[in-house]
C-alpha positions as CSV (number, residue, x, y, z in Angstrom):
1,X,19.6,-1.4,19.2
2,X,17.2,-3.9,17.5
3,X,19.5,-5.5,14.6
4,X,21.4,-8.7,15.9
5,X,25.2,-8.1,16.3
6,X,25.5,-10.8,12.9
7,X,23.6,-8.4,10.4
8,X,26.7,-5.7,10.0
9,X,28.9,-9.1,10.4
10,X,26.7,-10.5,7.6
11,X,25.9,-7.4,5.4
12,X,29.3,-6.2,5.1
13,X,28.9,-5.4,1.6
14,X,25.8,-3.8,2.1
15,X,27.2,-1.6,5.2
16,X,30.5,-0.6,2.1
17,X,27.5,0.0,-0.5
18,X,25.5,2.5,1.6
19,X,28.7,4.3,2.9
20,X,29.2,5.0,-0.6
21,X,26.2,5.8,-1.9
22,X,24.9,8.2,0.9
23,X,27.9,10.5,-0.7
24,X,26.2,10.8,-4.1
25,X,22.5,10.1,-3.6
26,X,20.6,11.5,-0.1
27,X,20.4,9.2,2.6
28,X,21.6,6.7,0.2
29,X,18.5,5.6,-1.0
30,X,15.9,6.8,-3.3
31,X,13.1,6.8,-1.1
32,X,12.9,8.0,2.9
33,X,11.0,4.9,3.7
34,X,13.7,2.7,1.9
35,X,16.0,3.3,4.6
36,X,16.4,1.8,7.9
37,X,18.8,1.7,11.0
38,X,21.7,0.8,10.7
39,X,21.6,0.1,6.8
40,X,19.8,-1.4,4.0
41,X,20.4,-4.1,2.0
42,X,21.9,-3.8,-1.2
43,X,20.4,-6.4,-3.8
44,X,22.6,-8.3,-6.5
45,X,19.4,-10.4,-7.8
46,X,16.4,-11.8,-7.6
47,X,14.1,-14.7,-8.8
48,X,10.5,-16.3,-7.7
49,X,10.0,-15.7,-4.1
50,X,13.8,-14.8,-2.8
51,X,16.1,-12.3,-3.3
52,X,20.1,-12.4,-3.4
53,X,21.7,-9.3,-1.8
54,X,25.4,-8.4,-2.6
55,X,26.9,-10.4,0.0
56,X,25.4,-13.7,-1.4
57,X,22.7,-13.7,1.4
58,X,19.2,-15.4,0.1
59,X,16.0,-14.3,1.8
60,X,12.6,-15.3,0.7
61,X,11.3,-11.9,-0.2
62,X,7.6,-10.9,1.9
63,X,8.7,-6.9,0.6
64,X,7.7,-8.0,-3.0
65,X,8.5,-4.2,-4.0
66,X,6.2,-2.7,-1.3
67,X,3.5,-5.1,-2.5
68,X,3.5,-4.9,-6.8
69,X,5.0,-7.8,-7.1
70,X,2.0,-9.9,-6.4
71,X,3.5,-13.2,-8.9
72,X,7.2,-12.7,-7.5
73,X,9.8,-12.0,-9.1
74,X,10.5,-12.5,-13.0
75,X,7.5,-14.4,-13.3
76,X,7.0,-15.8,-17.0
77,X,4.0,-14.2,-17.6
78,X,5.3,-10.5,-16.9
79,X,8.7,-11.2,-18.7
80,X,6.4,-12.8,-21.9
81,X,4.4,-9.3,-21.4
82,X,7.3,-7.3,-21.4
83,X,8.8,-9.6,-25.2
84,X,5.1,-8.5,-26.4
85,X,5.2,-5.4,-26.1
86,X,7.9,-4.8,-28.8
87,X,6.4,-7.5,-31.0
88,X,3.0,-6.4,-31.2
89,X,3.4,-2.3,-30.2
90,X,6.9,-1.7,-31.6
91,X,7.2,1.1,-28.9
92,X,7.8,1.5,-24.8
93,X,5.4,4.9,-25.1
94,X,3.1,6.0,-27.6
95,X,1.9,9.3,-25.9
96,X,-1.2,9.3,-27.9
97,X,-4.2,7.2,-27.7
98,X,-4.1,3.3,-28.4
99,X,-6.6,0.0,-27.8
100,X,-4.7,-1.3,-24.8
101,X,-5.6,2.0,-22.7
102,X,-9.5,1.0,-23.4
103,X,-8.9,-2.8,-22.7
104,X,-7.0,-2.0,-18.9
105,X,-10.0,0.8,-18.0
106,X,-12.6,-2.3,-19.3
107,X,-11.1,-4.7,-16.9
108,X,-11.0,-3.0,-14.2
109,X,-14.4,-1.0,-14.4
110,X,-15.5,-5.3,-14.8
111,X,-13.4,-5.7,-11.4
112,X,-14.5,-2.5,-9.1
113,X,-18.3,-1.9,-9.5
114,X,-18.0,1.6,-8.2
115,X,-15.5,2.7,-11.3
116,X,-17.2,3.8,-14.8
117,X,-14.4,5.4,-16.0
118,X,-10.7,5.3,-15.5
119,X,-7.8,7.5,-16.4
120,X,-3.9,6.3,-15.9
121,X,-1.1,7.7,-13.9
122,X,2.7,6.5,-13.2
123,X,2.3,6.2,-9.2
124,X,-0.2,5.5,-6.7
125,X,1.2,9.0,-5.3
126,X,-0.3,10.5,-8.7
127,X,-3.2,8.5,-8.6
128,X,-3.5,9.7,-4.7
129,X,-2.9,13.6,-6.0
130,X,-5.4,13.2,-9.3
131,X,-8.3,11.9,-7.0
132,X,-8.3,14.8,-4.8
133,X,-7.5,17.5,-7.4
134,X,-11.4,16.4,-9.3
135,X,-12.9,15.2,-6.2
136,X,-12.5,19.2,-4.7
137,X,-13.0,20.4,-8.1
138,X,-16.0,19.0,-8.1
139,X,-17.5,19.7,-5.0
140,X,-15.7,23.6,-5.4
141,X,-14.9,22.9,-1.5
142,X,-10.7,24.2,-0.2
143,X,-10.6,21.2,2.3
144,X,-9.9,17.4,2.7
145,X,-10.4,15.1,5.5
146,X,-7.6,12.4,5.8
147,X,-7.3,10.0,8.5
148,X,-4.4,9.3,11.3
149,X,-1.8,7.0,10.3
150,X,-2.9,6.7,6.4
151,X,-0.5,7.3,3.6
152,X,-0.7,8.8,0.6
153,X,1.9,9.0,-0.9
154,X,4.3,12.4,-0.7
155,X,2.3,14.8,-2.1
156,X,1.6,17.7,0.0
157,X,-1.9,17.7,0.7
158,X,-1.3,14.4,2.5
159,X,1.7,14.3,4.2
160,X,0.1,15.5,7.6
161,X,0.1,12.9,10.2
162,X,0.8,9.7,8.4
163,X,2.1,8.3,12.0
164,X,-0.9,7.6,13.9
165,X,-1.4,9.9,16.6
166,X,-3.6,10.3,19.9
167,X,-6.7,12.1,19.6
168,X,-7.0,15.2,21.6
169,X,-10.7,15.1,22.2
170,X,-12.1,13.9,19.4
171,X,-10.3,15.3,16.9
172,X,-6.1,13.8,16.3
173,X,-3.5,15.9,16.2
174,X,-2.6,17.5,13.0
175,X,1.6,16.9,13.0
176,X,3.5,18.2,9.2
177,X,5.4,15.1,8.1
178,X,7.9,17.3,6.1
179,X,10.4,19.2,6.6
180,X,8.6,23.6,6.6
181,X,5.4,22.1,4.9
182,X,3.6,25.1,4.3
183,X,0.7,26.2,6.7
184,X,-1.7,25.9,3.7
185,X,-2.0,22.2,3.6
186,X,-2.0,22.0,7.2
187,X,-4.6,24.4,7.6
188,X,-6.5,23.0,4.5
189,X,-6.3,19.1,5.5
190,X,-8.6,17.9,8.8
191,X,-7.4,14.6,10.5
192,X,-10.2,12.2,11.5
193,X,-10.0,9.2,13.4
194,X,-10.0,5.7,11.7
195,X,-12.7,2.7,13.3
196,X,-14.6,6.1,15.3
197,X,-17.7,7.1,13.7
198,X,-18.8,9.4,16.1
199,X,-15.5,11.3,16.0
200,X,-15.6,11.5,12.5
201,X,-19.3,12.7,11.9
202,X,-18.2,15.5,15.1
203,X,-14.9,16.5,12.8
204,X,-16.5,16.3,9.2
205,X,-20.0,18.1,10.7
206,X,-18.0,21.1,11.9
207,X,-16.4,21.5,8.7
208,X,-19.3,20.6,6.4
209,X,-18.8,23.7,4.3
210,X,-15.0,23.6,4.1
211,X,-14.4,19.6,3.3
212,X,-15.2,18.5,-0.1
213,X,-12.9,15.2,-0.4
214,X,-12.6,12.5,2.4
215,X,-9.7,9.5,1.7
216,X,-9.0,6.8,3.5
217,X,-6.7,3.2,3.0
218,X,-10.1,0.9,3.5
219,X,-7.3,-1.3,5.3
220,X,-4.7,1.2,7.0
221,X,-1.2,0.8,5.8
222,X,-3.1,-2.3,4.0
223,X,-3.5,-4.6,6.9
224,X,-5.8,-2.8,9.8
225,X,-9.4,-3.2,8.6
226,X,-11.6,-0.6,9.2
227,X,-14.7,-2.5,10.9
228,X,-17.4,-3.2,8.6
229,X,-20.2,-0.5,10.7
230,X,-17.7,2.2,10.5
231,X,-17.1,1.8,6.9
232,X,-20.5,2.2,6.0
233,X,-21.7,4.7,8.3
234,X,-18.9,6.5,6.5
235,X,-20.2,6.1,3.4
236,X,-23.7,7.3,4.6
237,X,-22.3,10.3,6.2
238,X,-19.7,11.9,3.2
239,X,-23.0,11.3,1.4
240,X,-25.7,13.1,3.3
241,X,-22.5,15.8,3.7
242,X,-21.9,15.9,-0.1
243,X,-18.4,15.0,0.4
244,X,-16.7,13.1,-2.1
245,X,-15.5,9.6,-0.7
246,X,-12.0,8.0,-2.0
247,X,-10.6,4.9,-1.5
248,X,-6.6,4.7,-1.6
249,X,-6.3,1.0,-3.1
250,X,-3.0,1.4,-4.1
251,X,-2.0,-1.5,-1.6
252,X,-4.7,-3.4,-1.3
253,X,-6.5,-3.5,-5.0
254,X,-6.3,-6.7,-6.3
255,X,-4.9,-7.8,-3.0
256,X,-7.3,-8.2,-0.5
257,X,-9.9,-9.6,-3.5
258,X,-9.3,-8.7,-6.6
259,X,-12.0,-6.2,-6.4
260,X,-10.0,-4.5,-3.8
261,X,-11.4,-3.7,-0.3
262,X,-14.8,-2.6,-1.8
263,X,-15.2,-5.6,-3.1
264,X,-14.6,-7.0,0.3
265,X,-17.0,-4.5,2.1
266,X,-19.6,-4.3,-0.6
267,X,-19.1,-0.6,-0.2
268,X,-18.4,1.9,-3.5
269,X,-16.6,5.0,-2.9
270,X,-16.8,8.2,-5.4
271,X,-13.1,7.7,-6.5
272,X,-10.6,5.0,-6.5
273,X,-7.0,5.2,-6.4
274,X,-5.0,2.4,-7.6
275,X,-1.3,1.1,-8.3
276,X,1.4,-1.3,-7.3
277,X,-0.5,-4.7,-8.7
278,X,-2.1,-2.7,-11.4
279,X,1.2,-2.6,-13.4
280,X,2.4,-6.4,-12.6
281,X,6.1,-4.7,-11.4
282,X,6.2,-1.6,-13.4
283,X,5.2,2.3,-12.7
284,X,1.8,2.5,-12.8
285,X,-1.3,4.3,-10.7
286,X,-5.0,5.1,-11.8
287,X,-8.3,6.9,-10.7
288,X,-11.3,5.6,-11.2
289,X,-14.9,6.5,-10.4
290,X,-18.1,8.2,-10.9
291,X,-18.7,9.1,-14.9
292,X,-20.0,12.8,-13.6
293,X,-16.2,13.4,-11.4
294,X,-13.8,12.2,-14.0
295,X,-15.7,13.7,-17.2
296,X,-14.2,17.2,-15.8
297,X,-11.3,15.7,-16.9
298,X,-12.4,16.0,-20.2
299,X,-11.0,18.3,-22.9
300,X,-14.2,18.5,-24.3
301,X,-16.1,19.6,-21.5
302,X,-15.2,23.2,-21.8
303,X,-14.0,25.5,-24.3
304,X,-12.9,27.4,-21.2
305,X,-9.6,25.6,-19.8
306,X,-10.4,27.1,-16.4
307,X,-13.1,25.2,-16.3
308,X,-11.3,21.6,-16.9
309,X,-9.8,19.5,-14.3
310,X,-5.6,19.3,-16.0
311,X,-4.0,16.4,-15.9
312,X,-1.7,14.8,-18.4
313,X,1.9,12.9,-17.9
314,X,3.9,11.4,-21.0
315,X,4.3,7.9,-19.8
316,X,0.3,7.6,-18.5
317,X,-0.7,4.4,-19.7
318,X,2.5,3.3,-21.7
319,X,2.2,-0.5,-23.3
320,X,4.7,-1.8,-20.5
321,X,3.0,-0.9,-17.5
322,X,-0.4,-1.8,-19.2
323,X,0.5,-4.7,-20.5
324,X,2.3,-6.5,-17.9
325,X,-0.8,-5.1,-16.0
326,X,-3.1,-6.8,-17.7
327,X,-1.4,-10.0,-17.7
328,X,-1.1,-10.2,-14.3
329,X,-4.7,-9.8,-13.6
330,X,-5.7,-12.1,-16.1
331,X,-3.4,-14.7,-14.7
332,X,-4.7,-13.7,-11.0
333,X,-8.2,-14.9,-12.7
334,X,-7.4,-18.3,-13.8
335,X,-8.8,-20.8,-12.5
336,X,-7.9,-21.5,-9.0
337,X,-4.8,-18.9,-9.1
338,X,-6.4,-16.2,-6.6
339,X,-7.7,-18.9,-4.1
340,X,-4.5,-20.7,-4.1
341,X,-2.6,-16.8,-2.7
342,X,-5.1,-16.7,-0.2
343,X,-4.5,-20.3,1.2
344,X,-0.6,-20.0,1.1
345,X,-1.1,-16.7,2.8
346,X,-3.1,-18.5,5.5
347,X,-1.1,-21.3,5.9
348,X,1.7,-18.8,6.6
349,X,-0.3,-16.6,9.1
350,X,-1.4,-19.8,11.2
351,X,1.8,-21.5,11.0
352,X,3.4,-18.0,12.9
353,X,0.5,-18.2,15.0
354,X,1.1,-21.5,15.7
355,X,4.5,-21.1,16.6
356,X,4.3,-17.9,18.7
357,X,1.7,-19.7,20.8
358,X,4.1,-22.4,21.1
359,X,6.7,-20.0,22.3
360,X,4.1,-18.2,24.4
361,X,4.9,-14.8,22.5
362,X,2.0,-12.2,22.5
363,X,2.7,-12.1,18.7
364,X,-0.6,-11.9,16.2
365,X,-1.0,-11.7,12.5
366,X,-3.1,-9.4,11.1
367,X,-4.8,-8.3,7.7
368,X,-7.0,-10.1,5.1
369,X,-6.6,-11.6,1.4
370,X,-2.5,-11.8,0.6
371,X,-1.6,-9.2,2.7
372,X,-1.0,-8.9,6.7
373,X,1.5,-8.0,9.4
374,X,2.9,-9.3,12.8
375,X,1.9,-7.3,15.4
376,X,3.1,-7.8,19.4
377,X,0.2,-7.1,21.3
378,X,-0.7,-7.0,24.8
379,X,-3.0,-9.8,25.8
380,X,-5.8,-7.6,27.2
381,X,-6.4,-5.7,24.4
382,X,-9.1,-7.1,22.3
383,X,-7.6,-9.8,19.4
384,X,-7.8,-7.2,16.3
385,X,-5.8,-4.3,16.7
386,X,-8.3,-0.8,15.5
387,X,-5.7,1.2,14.2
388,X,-1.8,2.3,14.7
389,X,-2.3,4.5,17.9
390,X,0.5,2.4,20.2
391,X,-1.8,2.6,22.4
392,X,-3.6,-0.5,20.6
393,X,-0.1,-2.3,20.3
394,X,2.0,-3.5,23.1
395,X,4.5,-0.9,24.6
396,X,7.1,-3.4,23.4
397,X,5.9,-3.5,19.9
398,X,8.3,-1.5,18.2
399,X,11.4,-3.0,19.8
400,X,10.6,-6.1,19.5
401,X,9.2,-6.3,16.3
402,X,12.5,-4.9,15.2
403,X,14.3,-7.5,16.8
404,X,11.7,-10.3,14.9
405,X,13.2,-8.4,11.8
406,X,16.3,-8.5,12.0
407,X,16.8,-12.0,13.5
408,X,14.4,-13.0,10.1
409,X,16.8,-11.2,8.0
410,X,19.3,-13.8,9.6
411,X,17.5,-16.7,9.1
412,X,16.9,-15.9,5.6
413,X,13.5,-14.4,5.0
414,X,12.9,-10.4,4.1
415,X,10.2,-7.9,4.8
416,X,11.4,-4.3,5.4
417,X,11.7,-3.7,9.1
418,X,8.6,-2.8,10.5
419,X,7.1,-3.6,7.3
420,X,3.7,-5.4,6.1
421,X,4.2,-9.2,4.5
422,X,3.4,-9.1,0.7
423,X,2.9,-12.7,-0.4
424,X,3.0,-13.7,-4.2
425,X,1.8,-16.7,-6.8
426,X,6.0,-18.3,-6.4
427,X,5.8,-18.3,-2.6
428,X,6.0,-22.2,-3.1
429,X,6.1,-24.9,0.2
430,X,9.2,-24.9,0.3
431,X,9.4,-20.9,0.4
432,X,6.9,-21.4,2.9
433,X,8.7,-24.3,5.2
434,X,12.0,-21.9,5.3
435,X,9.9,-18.8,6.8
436,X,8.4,-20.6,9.1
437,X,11.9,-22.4,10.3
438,X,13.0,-18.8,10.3
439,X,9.9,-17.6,12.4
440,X,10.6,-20.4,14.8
441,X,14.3,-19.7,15.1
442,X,13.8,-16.0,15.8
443,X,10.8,-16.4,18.3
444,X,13.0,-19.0,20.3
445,X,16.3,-16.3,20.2
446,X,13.5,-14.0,21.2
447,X,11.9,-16.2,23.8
448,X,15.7,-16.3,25.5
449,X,16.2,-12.3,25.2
């Protein structure tokens, strides 16, 4: 048991809300990884940094919608955005071509170096699926090469071990994430293993002739950074193999710089898959890349539809998402805005530093730009955690980690159990002053247990 005996005291609204919906809607949520032990929240409101759940409870919010909510919530800009939209468009989906499509696939091709061209989708699981539909159409290879512990979205060709698991030899064991996934994207997706080079080049050798798209999160599940070396040996190597290399962005474009993680590594993949941010709160997902990929996209490029990548959706690039998109960014780029998220985000990881040492908890934040986790390691291993294998975590991670949560969730400050911190523009210092009061309650209850 990791919640504290106060959250079903606290929550009992939420605990009535979930006992009612699980009878109409499966699981009770719309989403598997929306639901934790023994239930979620149920949220009345929200505002800025916090959130208001149906029993009147206010937590400053670090979930931020899994990360796309990267100016809070309701910020002026987005809700201005959203007014526009019907004043200058006169629609919520045009479903043919307008100028805003060109204007979003401008800025960001001015954002990501390695992107010439862009085309728009409604998810970062779409954006995930489009990237490796081209990328193997255009090497005309059956395979793909994912790595342990990285998701996707849930999408078939991906959901194969999204948990990290332990390598047998040099090669991680391949483990169906879904319930009777069929043997063909088991058998057609290889599992590599993230920060090894030399485990990777054995794995993506062997299979040289069968794997035509590698993907990886640059930063797995947004927070673990692959080390610099391994990066771009992996870069050299999908190239010498002729594999095509994609970058799942979705949580850390325009979060780790706005640039994304490429920016960060100086390193430019094939493809690029993007979301969350992209669509300042609403659905939204994109691939970009390589002019000679995405052109076999193109209508135009054959008479002979066989011979053109499909891909279409009804609400790609509607005025909403792209405009409250576009605002967003713009807003990130003001003056000062971007380097002010990045020091509110590190005056938040040092002051939980600060006060773990204090408490004399193995307890370390890590991840880079306005994104990061807390992580309990053990104090021999080195400082930065390589990847999820629990191995690299302490034994206790999981359970105490869960009992951080919850006792957060009591103090007043949210983040999905188990789950990354988003931070946003309206995390203010006095957002800010009640996490860490929260922190420094929980590592003290924590400190007794």
């Amino acid at each position: 048991m990791t919640e504290t005996p106060s959250y079903q005291h606290d929550t009992r609204k939420s605990r009535d809300a979930y006992e009612q919906a699980r009878h109409i809607i499966p699981g009770g949520v719309q989403g598997n990884i929306k639901f934790y032990q023994p239930y979620p929240l149920s949220f009345a409101t929200a505002n800025g940094p916090w959130l208001h759940d149906i029993d009147g409870n206010a937590y400053v919010d670090y979930l931020l919608s899994f990360g796309a909510l990267i100016l809070g919530h309701g910020h002026p800009v987005v809700r201005t955005a959203v007014q526009d939209v019907w004043n200058i468009y006169g629609t919520s989906s045009f479903g043919v071509p307008y100028p805003l499509e060109q204007t979003m696939a401008a800025v960001i091709q001015r954002l990501y170096e390695s992107v010439k061209q862009v085309r728009f989708t409604n998810s970062g699981l779409e954006a995930t699926l489009l990237a490796i539909r081209i990328g193997m159409a255009y090497t005309g290879r059956p395979s793909i090469a994912k790595f342990s512990g990285h998701y996707h979205g849930g999408h078939e060709q991906v959901l194969v071990s999204t948990k990290a698991t332990v390598s047998d030899g040099r090669e991680p064991q391949k483990v169906a994430e879904s319930l009777r996934l069929p043997d063909y994207f088991i058998d057609h997706t290889e599992i590599l293993p993230f920060n090894d080079i030399e485990g990777c080049s054995h794995i993506l050798r062997k299979n040289k002739d069968k794997i035509g798209v590698v993907i990886l999160e640059p930063f797995q599940n947004g927070y673990i950074p692959a080390e610099r070396e391994f990066i771009l040996q992996l870069r050299e190597l999908t190239t010498e193999l002729g594999m095509v290399l994609v970058f799942d962005e979705v949580k850390t474009g325009f979060r780790i710089r706005l640039g994304g993680a490429q920016e960060f590594y100086g390193v430019l993949p094939d493809l690029t898959a993007l979301g969350k941010v992209l669509g300042g709160g609403f659905p939204i997902g994109a691939v970009g890349g390589k002019k000679e990929i995405l052109e076999l996209m193109a209508p135009g490029h054959s008479d002979n539809p066989q011979e053109v990548v499909f891909h279409s959706g009804t609400f790609n690039g509607n005025p909403i998402s792209l405009l409250a998109g576009l605002r967003t960014i713009e807003h990130l780029q003001e003056a000062g805005n971007f380097e002010s998220l990045l020091n509110t985000t590190k005056q938040l990881r040092d002051g939980i530093e600060s006060l773990a040492k204090a408490y004399q908890l193995p307890v370390q934040t890590v991840g880079e730009g306005a994104i990061f986790n807390v992580v309990f390691t053990d104090s021999s291993l080195p400082v930065q955690p390589r990847n999820m294998v629990k191995q690299e975590l302490s034994q206790q991670h999981r359970q105490l980690r869960g009992q951080l949560d919850f006792l957060l969730m009591r103090h007043g400050v949210f983040s999905k159990p188990y789950n990354r911190f988003s931070v946003s523009l309206s995390h203010d210092d006095a957002a800010i002053q009640v996490t860490l009061d929260a922190f420094e309650k929980s590592f003290a209850a924590l400190k007794k247990m």
